[in-house]
C-alpha positions in Angstrom: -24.4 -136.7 -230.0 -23.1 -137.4 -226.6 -19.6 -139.1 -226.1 -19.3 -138.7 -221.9 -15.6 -139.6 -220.6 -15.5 -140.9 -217.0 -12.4 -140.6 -215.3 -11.6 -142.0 -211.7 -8.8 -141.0 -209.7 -7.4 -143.5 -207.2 -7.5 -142.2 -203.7 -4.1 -140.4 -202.6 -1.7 -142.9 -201.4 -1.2 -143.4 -197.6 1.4 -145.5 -195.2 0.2 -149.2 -197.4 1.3 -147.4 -200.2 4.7 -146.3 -199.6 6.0 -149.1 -197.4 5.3 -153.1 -198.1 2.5 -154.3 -196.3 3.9 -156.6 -193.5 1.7 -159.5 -193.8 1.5 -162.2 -197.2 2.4 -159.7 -200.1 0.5 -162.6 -202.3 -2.9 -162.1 -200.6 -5.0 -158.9 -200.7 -6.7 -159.8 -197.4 -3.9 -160.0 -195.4 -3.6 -156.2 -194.4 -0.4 -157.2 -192.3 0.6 -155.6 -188.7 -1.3 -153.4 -187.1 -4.6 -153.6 -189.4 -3.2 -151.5 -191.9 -5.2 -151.1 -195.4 -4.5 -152.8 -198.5 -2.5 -151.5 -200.9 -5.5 -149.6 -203.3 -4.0 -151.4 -206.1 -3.9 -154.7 -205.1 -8.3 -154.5 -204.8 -8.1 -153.0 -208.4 -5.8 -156.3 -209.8 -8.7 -158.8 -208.4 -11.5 -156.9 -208.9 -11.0 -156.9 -212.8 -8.8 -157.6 -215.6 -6.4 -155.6 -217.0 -5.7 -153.8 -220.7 -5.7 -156.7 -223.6 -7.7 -159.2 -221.0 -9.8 -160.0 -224.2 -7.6 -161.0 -226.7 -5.2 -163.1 -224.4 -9.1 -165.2 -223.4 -9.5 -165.7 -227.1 -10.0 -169.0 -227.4 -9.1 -170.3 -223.9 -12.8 -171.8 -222.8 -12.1 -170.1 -219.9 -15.2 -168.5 -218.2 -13.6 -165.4 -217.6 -16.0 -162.6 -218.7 -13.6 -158.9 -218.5 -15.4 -155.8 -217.9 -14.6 -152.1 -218.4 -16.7 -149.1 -217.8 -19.7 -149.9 -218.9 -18.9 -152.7 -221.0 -18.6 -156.3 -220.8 -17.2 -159.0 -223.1 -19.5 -162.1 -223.7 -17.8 -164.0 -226.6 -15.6 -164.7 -229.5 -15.9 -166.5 -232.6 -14.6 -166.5 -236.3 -16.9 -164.9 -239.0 -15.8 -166.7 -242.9 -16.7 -164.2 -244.9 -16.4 -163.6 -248.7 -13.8 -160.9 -248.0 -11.4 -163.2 -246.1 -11.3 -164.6 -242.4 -12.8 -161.8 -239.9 -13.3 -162.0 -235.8 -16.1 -160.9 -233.9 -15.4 -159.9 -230.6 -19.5 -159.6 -228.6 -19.8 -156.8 -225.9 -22.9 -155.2 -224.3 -23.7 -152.1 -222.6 -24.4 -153.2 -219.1 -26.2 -149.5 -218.2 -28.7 -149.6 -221.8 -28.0 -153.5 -222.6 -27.4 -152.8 -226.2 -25.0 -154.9 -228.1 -21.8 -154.2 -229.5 -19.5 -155.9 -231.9 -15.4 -155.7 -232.9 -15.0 -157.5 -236.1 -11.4 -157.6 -236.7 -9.7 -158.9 -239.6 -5.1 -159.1 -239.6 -3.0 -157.9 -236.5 -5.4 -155.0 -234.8 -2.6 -154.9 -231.8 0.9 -154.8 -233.4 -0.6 -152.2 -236.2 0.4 -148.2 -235.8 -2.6 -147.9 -238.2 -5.7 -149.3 -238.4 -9.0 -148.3 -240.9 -11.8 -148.5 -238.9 -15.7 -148.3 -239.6 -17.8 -147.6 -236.6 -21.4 -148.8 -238.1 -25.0 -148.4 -236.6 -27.1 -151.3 -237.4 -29.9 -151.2 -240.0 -32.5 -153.8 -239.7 -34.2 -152.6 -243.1 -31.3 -153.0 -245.4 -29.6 -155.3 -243.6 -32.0 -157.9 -242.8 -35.3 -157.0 -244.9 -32.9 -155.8 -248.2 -34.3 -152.5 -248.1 -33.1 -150.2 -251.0 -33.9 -146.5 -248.9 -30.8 -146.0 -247.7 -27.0 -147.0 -248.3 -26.0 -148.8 -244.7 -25.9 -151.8 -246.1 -23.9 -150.4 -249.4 -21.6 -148.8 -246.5 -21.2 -152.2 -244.4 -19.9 -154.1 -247.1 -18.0 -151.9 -248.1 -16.0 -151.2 -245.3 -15.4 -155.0 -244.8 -13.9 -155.2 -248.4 -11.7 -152.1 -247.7 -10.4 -153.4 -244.2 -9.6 -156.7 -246.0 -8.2 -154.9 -248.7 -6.0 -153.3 -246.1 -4.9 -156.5 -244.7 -5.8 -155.0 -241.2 -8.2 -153.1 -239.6 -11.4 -153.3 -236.9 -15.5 -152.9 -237.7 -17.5 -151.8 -234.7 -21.1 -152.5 -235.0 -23.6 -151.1 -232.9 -26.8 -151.8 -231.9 -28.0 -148.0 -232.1 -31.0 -147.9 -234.7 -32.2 -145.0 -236.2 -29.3 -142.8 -235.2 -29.5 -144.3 -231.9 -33.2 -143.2 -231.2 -34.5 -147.5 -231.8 -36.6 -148.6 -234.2 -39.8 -146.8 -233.5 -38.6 -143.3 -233.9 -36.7 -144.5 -236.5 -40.2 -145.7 -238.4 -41.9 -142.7 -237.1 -39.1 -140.8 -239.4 -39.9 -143.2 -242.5 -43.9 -143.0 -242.5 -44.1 -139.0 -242.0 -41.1 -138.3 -244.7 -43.2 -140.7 -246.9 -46.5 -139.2 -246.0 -44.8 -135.8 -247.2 -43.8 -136.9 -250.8 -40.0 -136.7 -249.6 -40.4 -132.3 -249.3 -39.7 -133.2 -245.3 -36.2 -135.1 -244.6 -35.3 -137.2 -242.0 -33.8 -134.5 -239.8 -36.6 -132.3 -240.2 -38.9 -135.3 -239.1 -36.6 -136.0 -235.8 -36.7 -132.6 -234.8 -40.9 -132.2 -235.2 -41.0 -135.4 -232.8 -38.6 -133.4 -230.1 -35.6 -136.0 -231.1 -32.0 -134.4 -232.3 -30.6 -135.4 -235.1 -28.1 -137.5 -233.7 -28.3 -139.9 -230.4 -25.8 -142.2 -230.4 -23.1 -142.8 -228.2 -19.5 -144.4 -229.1 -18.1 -144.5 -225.5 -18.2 -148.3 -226.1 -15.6 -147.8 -228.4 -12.7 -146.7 -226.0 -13.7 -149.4 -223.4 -13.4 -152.0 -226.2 -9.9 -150.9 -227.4 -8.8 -151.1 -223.5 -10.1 -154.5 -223.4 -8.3 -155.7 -226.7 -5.4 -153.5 -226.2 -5.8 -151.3 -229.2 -3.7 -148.2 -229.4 -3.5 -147.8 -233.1 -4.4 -144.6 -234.7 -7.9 -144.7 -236.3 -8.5 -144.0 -240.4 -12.0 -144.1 -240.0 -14.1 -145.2 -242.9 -16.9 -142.5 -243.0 -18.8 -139.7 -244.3 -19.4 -138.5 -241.3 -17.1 -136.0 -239.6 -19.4 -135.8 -236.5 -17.9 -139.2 -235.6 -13.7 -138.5 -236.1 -15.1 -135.4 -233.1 -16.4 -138.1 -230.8 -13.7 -140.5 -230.7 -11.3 -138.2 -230.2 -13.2 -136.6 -227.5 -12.7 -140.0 -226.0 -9.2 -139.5 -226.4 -8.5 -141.9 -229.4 -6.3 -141.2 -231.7 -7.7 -140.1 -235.5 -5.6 -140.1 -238.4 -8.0 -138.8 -240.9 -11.0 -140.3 -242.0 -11.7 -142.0 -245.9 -15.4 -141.5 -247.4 -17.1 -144.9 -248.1 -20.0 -143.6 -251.1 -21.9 -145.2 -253.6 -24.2 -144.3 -256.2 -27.6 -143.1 -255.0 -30.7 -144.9 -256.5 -34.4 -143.7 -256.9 -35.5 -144.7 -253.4 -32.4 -143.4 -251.4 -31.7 -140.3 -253.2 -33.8 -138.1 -250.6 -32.3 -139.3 -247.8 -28.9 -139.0 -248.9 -29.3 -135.6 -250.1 -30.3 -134.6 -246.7 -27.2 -136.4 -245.3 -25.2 -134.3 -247.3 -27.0 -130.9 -246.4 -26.2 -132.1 -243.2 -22.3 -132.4 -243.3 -22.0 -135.8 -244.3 -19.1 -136.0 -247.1 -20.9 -136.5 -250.3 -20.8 -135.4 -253.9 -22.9 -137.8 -255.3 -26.5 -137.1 -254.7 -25.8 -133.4 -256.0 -24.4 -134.5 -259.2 -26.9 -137.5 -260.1 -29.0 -138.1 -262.5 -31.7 -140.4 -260.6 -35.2 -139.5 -260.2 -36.9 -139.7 -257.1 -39.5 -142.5 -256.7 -42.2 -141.9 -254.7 -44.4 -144.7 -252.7 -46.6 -147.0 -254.2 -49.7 -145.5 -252.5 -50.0 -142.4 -250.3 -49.1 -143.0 -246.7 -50.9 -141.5 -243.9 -49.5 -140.5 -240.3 -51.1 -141.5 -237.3 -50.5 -141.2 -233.6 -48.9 -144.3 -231.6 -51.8 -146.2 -229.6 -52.4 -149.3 -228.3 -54.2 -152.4 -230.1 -57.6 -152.9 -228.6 -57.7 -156.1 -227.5 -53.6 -156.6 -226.8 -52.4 -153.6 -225.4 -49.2 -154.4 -225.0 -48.0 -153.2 -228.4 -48.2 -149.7 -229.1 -48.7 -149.6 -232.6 -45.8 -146.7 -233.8 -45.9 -146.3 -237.4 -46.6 -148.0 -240.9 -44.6 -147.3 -244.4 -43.7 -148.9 -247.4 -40.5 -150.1 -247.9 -38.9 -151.1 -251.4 -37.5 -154.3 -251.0 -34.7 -155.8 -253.4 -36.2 -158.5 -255.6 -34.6 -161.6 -255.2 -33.5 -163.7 -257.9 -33.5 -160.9 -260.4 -37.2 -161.5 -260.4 -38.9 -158.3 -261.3 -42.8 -158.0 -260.6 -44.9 -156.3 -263.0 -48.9 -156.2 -263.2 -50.8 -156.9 -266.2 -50.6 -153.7 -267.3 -47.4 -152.7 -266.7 -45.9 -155.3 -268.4 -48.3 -154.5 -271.6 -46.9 -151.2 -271.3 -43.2 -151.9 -271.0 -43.6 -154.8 -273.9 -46.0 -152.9 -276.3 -43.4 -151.6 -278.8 -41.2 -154.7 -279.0 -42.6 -158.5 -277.8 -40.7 -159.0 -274.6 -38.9 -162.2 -276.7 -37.1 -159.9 -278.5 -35.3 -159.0 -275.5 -34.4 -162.6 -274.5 -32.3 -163.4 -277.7 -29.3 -162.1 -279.2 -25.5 -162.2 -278.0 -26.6 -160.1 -274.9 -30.4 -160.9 -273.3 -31.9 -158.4 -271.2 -34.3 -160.7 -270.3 -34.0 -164.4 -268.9 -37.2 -165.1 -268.6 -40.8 -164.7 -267.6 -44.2 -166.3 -266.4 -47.6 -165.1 -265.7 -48.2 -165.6 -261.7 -51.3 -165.5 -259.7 -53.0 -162.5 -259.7 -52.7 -162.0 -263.3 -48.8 -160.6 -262.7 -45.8 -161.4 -264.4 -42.0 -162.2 -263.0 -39.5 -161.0 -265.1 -36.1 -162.4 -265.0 -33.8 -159.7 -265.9 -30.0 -160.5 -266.9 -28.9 -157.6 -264.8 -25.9 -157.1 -266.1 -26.3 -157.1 -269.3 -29.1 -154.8 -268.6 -26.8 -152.7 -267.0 -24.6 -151.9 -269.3 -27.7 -151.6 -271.9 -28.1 -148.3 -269.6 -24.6 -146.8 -270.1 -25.6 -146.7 -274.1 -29.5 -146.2 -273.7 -30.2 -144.7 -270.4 -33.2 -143.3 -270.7 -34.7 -146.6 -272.4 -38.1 -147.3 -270.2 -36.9 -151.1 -269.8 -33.9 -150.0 -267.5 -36.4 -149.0 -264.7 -36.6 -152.5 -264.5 -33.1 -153.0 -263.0 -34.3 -150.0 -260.0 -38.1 -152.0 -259.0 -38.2 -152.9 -255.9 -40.8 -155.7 -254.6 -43.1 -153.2 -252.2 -43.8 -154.3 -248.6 -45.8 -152.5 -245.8 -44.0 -152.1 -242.6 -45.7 -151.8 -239.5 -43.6 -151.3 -236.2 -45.0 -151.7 -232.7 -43.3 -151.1 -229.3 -43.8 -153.6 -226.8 -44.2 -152.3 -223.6 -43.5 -156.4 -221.6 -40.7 -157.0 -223.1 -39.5 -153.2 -223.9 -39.0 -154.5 -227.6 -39.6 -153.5 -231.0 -41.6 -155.7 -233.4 -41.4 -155.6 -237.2 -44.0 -156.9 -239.3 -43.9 -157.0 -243.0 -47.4 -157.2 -245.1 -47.6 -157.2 -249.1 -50.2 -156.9 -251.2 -54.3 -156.9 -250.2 -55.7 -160.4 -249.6 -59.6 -161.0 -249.7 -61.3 -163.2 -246.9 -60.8 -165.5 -249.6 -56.9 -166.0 -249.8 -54.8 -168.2 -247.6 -51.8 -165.2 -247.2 -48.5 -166.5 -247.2 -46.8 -166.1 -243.5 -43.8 -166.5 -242.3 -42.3 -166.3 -238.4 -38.7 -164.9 -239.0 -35.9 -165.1 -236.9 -33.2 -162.2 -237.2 -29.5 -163.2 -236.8 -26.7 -160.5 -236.1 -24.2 -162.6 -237.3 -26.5 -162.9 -241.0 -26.0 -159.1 -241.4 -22.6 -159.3 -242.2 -21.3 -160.6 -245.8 -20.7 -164.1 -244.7 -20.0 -167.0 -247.3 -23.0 -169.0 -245.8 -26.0 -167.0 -245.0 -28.1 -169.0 -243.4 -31.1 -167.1 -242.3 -30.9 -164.1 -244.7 -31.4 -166.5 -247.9 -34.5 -168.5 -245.8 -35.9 -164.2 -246.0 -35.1 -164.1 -249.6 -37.2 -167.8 -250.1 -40.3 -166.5 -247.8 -40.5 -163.3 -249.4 -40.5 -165.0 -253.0 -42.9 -167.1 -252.1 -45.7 -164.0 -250.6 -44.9 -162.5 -253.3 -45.2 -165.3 -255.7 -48.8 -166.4 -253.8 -49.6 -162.3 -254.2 -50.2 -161.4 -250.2 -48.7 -162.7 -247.3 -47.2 -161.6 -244.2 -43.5 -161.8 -242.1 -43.2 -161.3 -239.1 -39.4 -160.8 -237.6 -38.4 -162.4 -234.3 -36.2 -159.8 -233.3 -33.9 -162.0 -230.6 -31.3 -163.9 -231.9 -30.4 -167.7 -230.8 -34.1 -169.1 -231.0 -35.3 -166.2 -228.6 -32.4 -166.5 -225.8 -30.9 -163.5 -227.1 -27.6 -162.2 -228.8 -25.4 -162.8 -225.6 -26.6 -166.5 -225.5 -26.0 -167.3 -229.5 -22.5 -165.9 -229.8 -21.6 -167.8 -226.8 -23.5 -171.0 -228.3 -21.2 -170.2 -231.1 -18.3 -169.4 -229.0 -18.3 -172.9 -227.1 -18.9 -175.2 -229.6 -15.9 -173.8 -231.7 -14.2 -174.2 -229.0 -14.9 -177.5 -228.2 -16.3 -176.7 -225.1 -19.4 -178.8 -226.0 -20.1 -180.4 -229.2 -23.3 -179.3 -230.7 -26.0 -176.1 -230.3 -27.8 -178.3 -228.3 -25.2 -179.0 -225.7 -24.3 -175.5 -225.3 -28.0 -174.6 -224.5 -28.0 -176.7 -221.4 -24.8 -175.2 -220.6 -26.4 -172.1 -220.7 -29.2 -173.1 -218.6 -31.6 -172.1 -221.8 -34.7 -174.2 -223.0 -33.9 -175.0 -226.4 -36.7 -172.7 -228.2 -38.0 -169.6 -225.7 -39.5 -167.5 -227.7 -42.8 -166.0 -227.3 -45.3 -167.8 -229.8 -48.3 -166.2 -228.1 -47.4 -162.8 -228.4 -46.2 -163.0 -232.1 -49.7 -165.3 -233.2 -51.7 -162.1 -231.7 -49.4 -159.6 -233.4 -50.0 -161.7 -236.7 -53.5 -162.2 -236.4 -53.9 -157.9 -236.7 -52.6 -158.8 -240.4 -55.1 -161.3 -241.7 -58.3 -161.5 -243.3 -59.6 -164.6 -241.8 -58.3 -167.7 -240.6 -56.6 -169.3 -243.7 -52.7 -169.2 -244.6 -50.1 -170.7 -245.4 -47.4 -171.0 -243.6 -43.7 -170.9 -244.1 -41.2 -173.6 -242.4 -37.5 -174.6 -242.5 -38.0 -177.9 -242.5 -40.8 -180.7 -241.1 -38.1 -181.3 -238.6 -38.2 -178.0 -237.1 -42.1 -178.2 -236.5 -41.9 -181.6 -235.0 -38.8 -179.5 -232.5 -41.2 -176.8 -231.9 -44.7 -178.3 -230.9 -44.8 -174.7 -228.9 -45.1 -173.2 -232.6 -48.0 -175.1 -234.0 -49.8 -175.1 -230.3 -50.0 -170.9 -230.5 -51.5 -171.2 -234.0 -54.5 -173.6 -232.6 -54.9 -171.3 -229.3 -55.1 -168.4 -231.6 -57.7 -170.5 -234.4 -55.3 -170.0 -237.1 -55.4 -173.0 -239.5 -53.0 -173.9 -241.7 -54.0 -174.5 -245.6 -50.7 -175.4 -246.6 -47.2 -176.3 -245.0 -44.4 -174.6 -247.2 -40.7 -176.0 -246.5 -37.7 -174.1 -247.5 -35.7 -177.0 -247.8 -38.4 -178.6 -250.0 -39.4 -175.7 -252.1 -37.2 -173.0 -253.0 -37.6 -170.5 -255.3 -36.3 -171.0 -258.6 
C-alpha cells in the first residue's frame, strides 16, 4: 500500500513580498514600478481555487471545475436512497483517470466527528450480485450506519481487486477456484508478482481540501491497514468501528484469509458454514490473445455464484427428486408458515422454486441441519470470462450460463453498468433490468451478458454525473439536452467490438436478445446494425418493460 504525500514549499519571499507592489494591487499582471515580480501568492489565488471551493459550487451551474493535487471535481448531484437523502460529490484522478466518489449524507463541514467508509468498488457483488465476498454486505452497511449517525462521508473508489483492476483481480478468482479454496487470495497475488495491497487513498486528503473537511475520521472498517494510511496523509483518526456480517458458504474462504491477514474479524473462525466448492472444476490458463480479434487478451474464466432473484431457486430434475423424496414439496407450501411459495418445471427439465425466505430462515434457527435450508444459500451459477482490451486499455466482463447446443437460440443481453446503480438507491434502474436479463437466461437454460463497462451510454462516468448534475440543476431540461451540451453523440459506445466479444460465446448464429424497450432499438439503429455486420440473427426480441419476470 502506498499513500505518497506531496508537499510544495512556496519560494522564499523577496522585495514583492514585503512591500505592496506599486502598480493595480487588483491585477496580478500589473508587476508595478520598476518590473518587479508578482506577489507569489497572487499567481496561486488565480491559478486555482481555494479550501471548500466544492461545496460553495454546489449547485451554482457554474462551470467552474476546482482542482487539487491530483484531483479534480467533475460534478454534484443528490443520490435518494432507502437510507435517507445522500450527496455524491464525482472526482477523478487526473495522473491514473480513475474515479472517485464523496457521498455525504448531514453537515460533513460543521461536524468535529464524522464516520467514514473508504470503499473499493466491486463490480461482482455490486453489479453482477455476486455472493463470494462481503463488499456489497459492507457498502450498505456503511450507508445505514452513516445515516444512522445523522452525519458522516462514503468515499468510493474505483480501485478493483485491491487496486490491481479487474484482470488480476479474476486471475485471483480462477486459480483460488482451480485450487479447491487450499490457495487464498493473497497467496494467489503474490504467485503473479502482485502485493497484497495496491491501492492508494491520497485522493482522500485532496477531497477533504476541496470540501473543506477537517473533522476527525471514525472509519467504518475491518481493516487497520487503512486508519495507517490516512493518517500518514495527515488526517485525523479517531478510531475505527468493524462493519461484519455473517459469512456464507461461498465467501467463507476468502474471509478467513482476510482475517489471517489483519482484518478485524471473529466471525469466519467461529462459524458454522461449510465451504461450497464450484459447480465444475476450473482450470488455469495463461492470458493470450483471441485469434481473429486480438485486441482482447483473454485473462481468466471462473464461476461466480450469483444471488437468485426473486427468491427463485434452480434445481435440476434430480436435485429436486432428492430434496422432495421424503415429504412432497406441497407439504412445504401449506401450513401457518410456507417454506415454499411455489414451483414450476422450466425448460430443460429444471424446476424454480420459490422459497418464502423468511420463513425459511427461521425454520434454520430450529432445524439447521434440515437439507431444505441449503436452499436459502444456492446461488444461480454463471461463468465469468474477463478480457483486457488493449485499444481502449479496458476491462470486459462477460457472463455465460449453462451449455447451449448449436440448437438453442441463447438468451443475450448487452448490459450497461451504472456507478450510481451500485449504491442502495430507492429506484434502481439498471440493476433490476440485470436481475430481469439474468431470470430470463436462466429461465431459457443458456444465455449470455455481456457488461458495457462505461457509464452514460458509453461517454463515460465524468459525462453521466454531469448529465445528471445539469439537468438537476436546470441547466438544461432533459438527458438529451445535456448530451449536446457536452458535445457527446447521444449513444457512443462500441457495438462492433462487443458483437465480436459476444460472438466467442455462441454456438451458432441464433439468440435471443434482450432489450429495454422497442423504443430504445428504434434510438439505437447502431445496435441492431453490429448484429447484421456480425451475421447474428435475432430469433426473438425480449423487452424488459414488456416481460418481466414474475
Amino acid at each position: 500500500m502506498s499513500s505518497r504525500i506531496v508537499q510544495f514549499s512556496p519560494p522564499p519571499p523577496g522585495p514583492a513580498d514585503t512591500s505592496p507592489p506599486a502598480g493595480n494591487p487588483g491585477n496580478p499582471h500589473d508587476a508595478g514600478s520598476g518590473g518587479q515580480a508578482v506577489k507569489f501568492s497572487a499567481l496561486i489565488d488565480a491559478l486555482q481555487h481555494g479550501p471548500g471551493a466544492v461545496r460553495a459550487l454546489a449547485g451554482s451551474g457554474k462551470g467552474e471545475r476546482p482542482v487539487y493535487g491530483t484531483t479534480l471535481y467533475l460534478a454534484t448531484c443528490a443520490l435518494d436512497t432507502r437510507y435517507g437523502p445522500f450527496r455524491a460529490y464525482v472526482f477523478q484522478d487526473i495522473a491514473d483517470k480513475h474515479y472517485v466518489l464523496a457521498l455525504t449524507h448531514g453537515d460533513i463541514c460543521g461536524a468535529k466527528e464524522l464516520h467514514t467508509r473508504i470503499h473499493s468498488s466491486c463490480v461482482t457483488s455490486e453489479t453482477l450480485r455476486g455472493c463470494d465476498c462481503d463488499c456489497v454486505q459492507q457498502l450498505e452497511g456503511a450507508f445505514r450506519v452513516i445515516a444512522g449517525k445523522g452525519r458522516g462521508i462514503l468515499f468510493y473508489l474505483m480501485q478493483e481487486g485491491r487496486g490491481v483492476g479487474y484482470f488480476a483481480k479474476a486471475r485471483d478468482r480462477m486459480l483460488v477456484q482451480a485450487s479447491l479454496d487450499q490457495i487464498s487470495t493473497f497467496d494467489a497475488y503474490a504467485s503473479m508478482g502482485l502485493a497484497k495491497d495496491h491501492r492508494n487513498y491520497e485522493n482522500i486528503s485532496h477531497i477533504c481540501h476541496l470540501l473543506g473537511i477537517t473533522a476527525s475520521f471514525v472509519v467504518l472498517t475491518n481493516n487497520p491497514d487503512k486508519l495507517s494510511a490516512l493518517r500518514a496523509q495527515g488526517l485525523p483518526v479517531t478510531g475505527n468501528e468493524p462493519l461484519e456480517f455473517e459469512p456464507g458458504p461461498f465467501n467463507l474462504a476468502y474471509l478467513t484469509s482476510k482475517a489471517a491477514s489483519g482484518h478485524q474479524l471473529k466471525r469466519p473462525v467461529a462459524s458454522r458454514v461449510s465451504r461450497a466448492l464450484p459447480p465444475e472444476p476450473v482450470t488455469p490458463f495463461r492470458p493470450h490473445a483471441l485469434a481473429d480479434a486480438r485486441r482482447f487478451i483473454h485473462a481468466a474464466s471462473y464461476f461466480l455464484p450469483m444471488t437468485p432473484v426473486g427468491d427463485d431457486i434452480l434445481l435440476t430434475a434430480d436435485q429436486f427428486r432428492q430434496l422432495f423424496s421424503q415429504h412432497a414439496i406441497e407439504r412445504w407450501m401449506s401450513g401457518p408458515q410456507p417454506l415454499v411459495r411455489e414451483y414450476r418445471r422450466i425448460r430443460g427439465n429444471r424446476y424454480f422454486v420459490r422459497i418464502h425466505a423468511d420463513n425459511l430462515a427461521a425454520f434454520k434457527k430450529r432445524e439447521p441441519d434440515h437439507p431444505l435450508t441449503a436452499l436459502l444459500t444456492s446461488p444461480w451459477w454463471f461463468r465469468v470470462h474477463a478480457y483486457y482490451d488493449i485499444v481502449t486499455s479496458q476491462d470486459w466482463v462477460v457472463l455465460t450460463h449453462g451449455k447451449p447446443t448449436a440448437d438453442d437460440a441463447p438468451v443475450v443481453r448487452l448490459h450497461s453498468d451504472s456507478i450510481f446503480d451500485r449504491f442502495p438507491l430507492r429506484t434502481l434502474g439498471n440493476r433490476d433490468k440485470l436481475k430481469q436479463a439474468a431470470w430470463h437466461i436462466v429461465s431459457y437454460g443458456s444465455g449470455v451478458m455481456l457488461l458495457l463497462h462505461n457509464d452514460g451510454r458509453g461517454a463515460g462516468f465524468g459525462a453521466h454525473a454531469t448529465d445528471r448534475m445539469m439537468t438537476e440543476t436546470g441547466v438544461v431540461h432533459s438527458s438529451d439536452d445535456a448530451y449536446r451540451l457536452l458535445a457527446v453523440a447521444y449513444d457512443s459506445r462500441d457495438y462492433d467490438a462487443s458483437i465480436i466479444l459476444l460472438r466467442h460465446h455462441l454456438p451458432g448464429e441464433r439468440i435471443q436478445m434482450v432489450m429495454n424497450s422497442p423504443e430504445s432499438l428504434v434510438r439505437k439503429p447502431e445496435y441492431a446494425e453490429a448484429l447484421n455486420r456480425h451475421h447474428i440473427n435475432v430469433d426473438k426480441w425480449i423487452f424488459l418493460e414488456d416481460a418481466p419476470p414474475a
